[in-house]
Backbone as numpy.savetxt, mean C-alpha at the origin, in Angstrom:
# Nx Ny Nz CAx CAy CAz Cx Cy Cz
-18.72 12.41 35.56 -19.07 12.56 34.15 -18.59 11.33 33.38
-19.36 10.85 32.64 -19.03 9.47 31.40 -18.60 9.90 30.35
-17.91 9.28 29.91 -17.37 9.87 28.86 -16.19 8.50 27.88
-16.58 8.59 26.68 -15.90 7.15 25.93 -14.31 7.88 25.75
-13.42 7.03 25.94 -12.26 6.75 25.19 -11.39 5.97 24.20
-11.03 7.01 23.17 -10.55 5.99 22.08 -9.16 6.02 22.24
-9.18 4.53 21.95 -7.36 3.64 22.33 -7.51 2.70 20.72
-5.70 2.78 20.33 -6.01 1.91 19.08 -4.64 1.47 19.57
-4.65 0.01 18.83 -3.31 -0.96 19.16 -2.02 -0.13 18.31
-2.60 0.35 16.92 -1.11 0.83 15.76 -2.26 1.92 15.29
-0.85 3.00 15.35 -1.73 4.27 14.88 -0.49 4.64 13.66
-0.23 4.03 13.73 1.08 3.94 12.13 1.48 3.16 11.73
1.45 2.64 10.36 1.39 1.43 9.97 2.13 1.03 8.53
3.60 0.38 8.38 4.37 0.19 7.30 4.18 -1.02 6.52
3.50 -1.14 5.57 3.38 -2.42 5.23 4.49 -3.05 4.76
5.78 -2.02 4.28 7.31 -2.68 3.88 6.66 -2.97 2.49
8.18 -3.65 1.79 7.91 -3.67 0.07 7.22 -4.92 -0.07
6.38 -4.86 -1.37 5.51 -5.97 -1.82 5.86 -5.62 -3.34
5.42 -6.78 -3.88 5.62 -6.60 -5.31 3.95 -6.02 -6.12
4.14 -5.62 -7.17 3.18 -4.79 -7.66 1.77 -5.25 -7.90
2.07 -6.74 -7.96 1.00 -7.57 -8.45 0.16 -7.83 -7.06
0.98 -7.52 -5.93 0.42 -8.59 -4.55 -0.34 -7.44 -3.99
-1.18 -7.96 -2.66 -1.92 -7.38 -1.78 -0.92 -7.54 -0.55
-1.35 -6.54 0.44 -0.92 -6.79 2.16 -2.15 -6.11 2.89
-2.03 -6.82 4.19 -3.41 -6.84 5.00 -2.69 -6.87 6.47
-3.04 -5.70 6.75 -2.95 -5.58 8.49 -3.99 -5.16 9.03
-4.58 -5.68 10.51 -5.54 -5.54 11.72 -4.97 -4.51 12.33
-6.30 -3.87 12.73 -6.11 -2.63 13.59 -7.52 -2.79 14.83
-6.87 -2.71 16.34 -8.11 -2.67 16.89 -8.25 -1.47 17.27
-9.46 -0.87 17.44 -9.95 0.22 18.58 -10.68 -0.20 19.45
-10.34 0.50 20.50 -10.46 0.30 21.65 -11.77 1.17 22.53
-12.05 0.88 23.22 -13.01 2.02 24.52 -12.58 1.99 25.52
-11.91 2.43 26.05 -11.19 1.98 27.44 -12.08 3.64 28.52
-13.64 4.06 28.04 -13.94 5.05 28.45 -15.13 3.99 29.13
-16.09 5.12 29.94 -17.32 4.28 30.46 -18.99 5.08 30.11
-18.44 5.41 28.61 -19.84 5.35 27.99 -19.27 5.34 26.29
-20.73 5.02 25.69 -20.27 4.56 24.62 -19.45 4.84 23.00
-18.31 4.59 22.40 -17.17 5.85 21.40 -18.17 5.22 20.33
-18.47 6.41 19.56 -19.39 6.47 18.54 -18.06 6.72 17.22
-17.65 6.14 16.37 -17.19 6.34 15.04 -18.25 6.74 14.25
-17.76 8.07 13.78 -18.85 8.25 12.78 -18.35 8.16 11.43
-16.96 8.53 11.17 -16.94 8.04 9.37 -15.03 7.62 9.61
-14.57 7.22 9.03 -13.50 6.38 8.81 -13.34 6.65 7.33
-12.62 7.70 6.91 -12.21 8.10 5.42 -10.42 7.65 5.09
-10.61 7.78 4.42 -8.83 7.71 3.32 -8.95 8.79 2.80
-7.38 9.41 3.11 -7.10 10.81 2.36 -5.82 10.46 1.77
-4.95 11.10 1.32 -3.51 11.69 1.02 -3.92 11.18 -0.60
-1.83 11.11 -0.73 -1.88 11.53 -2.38 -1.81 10.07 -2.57
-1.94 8.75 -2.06 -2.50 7.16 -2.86 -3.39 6.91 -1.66
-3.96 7.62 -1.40 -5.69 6.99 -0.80 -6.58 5.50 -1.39
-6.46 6.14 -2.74 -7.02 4.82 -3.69 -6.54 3.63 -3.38
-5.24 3.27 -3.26 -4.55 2.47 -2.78 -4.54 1.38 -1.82
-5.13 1.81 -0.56 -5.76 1.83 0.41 -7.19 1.54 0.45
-7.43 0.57 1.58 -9.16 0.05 1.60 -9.13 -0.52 3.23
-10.84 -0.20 3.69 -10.86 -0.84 5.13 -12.06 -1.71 5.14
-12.37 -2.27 5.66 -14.18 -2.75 5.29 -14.38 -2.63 7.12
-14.16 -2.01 7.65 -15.38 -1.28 8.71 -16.40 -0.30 8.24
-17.44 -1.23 9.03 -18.77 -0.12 8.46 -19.38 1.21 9.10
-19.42 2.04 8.85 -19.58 3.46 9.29 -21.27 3.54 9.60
-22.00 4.53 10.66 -21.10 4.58 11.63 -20.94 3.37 12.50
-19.93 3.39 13.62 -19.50 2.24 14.41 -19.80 2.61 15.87
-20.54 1.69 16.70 -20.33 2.21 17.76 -19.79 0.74 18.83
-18.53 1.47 19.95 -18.07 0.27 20.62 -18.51 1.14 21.96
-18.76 0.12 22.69 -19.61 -0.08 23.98 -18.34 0.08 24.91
-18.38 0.51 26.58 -17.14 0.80 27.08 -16.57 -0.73 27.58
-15.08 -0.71 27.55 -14.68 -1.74 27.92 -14.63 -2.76 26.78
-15.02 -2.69 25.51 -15.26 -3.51 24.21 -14.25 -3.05 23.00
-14.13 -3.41 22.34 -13.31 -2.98 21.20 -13.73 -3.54 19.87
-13.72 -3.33 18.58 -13.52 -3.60 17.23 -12.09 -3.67 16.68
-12.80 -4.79 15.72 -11.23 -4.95 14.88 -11.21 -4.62 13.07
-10.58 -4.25 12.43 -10.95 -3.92 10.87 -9.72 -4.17 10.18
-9.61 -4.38 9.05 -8.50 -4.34 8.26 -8.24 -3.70 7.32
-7.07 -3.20 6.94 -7.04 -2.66 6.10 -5.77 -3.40 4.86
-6.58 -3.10 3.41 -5.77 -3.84 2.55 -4.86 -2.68 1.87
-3.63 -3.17 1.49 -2.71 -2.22 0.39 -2.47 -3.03 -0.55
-2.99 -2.03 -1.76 -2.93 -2.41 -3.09 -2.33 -1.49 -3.79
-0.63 -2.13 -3.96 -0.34 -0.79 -4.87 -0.86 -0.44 -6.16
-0.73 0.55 -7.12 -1.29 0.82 -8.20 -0.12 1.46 -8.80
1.15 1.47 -8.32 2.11 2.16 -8.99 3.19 2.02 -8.16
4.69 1.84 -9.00 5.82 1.53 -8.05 6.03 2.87 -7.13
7.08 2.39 -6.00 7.91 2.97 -5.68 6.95 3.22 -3.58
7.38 4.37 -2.75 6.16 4.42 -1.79 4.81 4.84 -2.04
3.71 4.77 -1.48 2.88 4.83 -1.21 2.42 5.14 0.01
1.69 6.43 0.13 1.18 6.95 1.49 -0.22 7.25 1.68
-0.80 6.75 2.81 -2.50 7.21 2.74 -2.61 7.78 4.48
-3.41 8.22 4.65 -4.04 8.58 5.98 -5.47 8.20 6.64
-6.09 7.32 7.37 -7.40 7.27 7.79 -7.60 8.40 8.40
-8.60 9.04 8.76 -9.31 9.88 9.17 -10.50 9.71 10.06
-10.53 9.19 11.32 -11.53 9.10 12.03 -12.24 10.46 12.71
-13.22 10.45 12.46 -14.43 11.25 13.19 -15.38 10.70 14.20
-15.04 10.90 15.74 -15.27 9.91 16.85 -16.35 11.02 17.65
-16.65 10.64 18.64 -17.34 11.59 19.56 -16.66 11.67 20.87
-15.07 11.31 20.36 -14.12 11.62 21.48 -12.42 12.37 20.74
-13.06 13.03 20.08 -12.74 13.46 19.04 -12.04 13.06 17.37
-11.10 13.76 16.83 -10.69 13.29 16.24 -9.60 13.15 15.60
-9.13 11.69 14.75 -7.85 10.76 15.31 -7.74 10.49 14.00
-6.48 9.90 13.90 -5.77 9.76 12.00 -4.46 8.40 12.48
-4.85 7.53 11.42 -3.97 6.48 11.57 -2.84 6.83 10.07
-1.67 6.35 10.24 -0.60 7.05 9.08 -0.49 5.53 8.11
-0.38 5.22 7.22 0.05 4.26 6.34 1.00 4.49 5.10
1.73 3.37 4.95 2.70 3.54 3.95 2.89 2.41 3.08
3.55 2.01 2.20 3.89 0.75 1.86 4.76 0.93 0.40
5.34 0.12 -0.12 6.36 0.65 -1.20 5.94 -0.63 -2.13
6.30 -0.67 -3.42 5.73 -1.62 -4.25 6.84 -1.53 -5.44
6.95 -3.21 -5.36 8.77 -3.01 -6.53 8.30 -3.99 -7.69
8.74 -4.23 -8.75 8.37 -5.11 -9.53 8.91 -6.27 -9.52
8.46 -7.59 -9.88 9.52 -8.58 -10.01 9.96 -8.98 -11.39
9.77 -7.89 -12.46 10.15 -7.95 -13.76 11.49 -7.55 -13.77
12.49 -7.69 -14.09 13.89 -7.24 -13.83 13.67 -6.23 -15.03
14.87 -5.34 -15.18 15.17 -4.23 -16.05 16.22 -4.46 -16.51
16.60 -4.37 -17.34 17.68 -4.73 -18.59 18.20 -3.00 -18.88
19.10 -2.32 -18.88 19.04 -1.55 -19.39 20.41 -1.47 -20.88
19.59 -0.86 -22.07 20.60 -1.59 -22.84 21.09 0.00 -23.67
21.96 0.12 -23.69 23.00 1.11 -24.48 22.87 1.10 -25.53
23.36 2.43 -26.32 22.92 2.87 -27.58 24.17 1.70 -28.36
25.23 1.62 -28.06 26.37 0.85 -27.77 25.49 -0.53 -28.73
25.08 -0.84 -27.43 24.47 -2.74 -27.74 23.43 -2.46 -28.73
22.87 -1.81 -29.01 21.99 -1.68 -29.99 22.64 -1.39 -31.71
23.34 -0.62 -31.72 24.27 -0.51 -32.60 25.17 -1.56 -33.36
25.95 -2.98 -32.06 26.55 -3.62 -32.39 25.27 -4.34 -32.71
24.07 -5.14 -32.48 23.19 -5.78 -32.95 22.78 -5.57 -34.26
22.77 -4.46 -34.49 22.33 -3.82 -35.84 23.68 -4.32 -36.90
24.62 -4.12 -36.42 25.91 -4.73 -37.32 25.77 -6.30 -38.03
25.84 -7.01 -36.60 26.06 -8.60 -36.50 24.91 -9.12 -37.14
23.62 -8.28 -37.59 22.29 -8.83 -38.18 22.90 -8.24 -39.52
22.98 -7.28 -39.77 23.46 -6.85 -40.97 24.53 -7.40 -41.62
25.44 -7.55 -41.02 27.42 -8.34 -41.46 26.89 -10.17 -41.76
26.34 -10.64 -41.76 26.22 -11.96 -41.31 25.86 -12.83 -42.48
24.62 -11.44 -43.94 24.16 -12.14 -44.97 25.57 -11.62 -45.87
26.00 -11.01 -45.57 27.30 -10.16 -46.34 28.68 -11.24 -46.44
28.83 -11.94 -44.88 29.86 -12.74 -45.19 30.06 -13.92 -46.30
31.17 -14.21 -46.64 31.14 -15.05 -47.66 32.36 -16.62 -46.25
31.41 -17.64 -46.96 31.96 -18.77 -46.59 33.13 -19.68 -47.21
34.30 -19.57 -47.20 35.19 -20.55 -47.98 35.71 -21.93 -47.26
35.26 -23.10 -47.82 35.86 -24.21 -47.31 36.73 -25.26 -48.12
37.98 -25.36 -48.11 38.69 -25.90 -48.76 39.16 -27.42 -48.12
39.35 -28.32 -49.19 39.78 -29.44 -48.84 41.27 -29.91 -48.45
């Protein structure tokens, strides 16, 4: 009996931190390591930052036995902190889910300023037309 098999190089995939503004791009191959031909029929993004996430393989796909495809996928965060998506393949050797993650930090620093420092600012702007100057000879 013939029958295709699907093999992929990374079936989980961390892109690590990037800053908010940037992109990251990792290759993924699949494989046929069967001896008739793995039909991809749709290649979706699910979870809760799917959006996030992009592949440009074109649906459906079919790899021939002994052949493989390669696709990429981009992460674009849209909001700090992690980010998680899931592919979703629908094969005719069944079906298979690649995991993704990636975290996104800003490179704006944060200041955080106290009711404190705000208060003394308000003084030193205020005290300043109030002082009186004496200069003697």
């Amino acid at each position: 009996m013939t029958a295709p098999v699907y093999a992929i190089d990374i079936d989980n995939h961390d892109f690590g931190v990037i800053d908010l503004a940037a992109t990251a791009t990792q290759d993924f191959t699949i494989s046929n390591t069967g001896d008739a031909d793995l039909i991809i029929n749709s290649m979706m993004l699910s979870g809760a930052n799917a959006a996030e996430f992009t592949h440009n393989a074109a649906m459906p796909l079919t790899i021939a036995p002994g052949n493989n495809h390669t696709f990429t996928v981009t992460f674009d965060p849209a909001g700090l902190g992690w980010r998680h998506a899931q592919i979703d393949l629908v094969t005719n050797d069944g079906n298979h889910a690649i995991t993704l993650k990636g975290a996104a930090t800003s490179s704006i620093p944060t200041v955080p300023v106290s009711n404190w420092a705000v208060f003394l600012a308000i003084i030193a702007l205020v005290s300043v037309p109030l002082m009186k100057f004496v200069f003697k000879r």
